[in-house]
N, C-alpha and C positions, 0 to 999 in steps of 0.2 A: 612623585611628590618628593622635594627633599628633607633630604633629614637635618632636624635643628640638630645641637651641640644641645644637650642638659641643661648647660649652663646658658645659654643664648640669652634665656627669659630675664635671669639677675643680671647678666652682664648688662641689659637693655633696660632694666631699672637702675643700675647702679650707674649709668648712663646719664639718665633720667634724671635721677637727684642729686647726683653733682654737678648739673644747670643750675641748683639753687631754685626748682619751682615753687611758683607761689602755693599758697595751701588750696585753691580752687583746682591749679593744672594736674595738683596730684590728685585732688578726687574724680580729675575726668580723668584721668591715664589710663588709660590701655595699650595692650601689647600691638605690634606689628601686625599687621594684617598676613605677614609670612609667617608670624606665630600661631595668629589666630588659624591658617591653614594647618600648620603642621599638630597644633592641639586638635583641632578637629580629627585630622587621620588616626591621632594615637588612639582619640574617644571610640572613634568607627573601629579600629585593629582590635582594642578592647571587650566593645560589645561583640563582636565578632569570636573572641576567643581568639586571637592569633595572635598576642602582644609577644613578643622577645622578650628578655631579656632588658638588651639594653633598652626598648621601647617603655619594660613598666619603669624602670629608675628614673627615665626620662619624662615618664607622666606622671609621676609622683614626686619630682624636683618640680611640674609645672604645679602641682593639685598644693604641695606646700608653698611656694612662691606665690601662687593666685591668692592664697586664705592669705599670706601675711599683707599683702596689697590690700586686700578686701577689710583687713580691720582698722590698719590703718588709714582707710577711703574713711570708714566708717565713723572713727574717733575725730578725724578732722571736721564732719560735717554735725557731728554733734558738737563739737567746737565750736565751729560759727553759727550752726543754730542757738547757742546760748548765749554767743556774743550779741546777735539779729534782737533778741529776746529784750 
């Protein structure tokens, strides 16, 4: 499996939102499917008991980057649900 960079996740957000997406692209957004592997192995190395080092800072730069995506998904669609309203 390869190993992301910490930063991979932001950098592929900060990516992301300097396209200018609409408020819809960013409530689907999700990460790379290269991410989406390389979170899964951290998840599995975790339950496992065998995280490094660099493995937990690197799953804990994704575990805070996912939440701050996730409220911001979250504030936008209660946005346009009140808009819809």
């Amino acid at each position: 499996m390869a190993v992301a960079e910490p930063v991979a996740l932001l950098d592929e957000i900060i990516e992301f939102l300097a396209k200018k997406p609409t408020l819809g692209e960013i409530v689907t957004f999700r990460p790379s499917e290269a991410l989406e592997e390389r979170l899964e192995d951290l998840l599995d190395k975790n339950r496992a008991g065998i995280l490094s080092d660099s493995d937990r800072a690197e799953l804990d730069t994704f575990t805070r980057t996912n939440h701050f995506m996730s409220m911001l998904q979250m504030r936008i669609e209660q946005r346009l649900a009140r808009h819809e309203s």
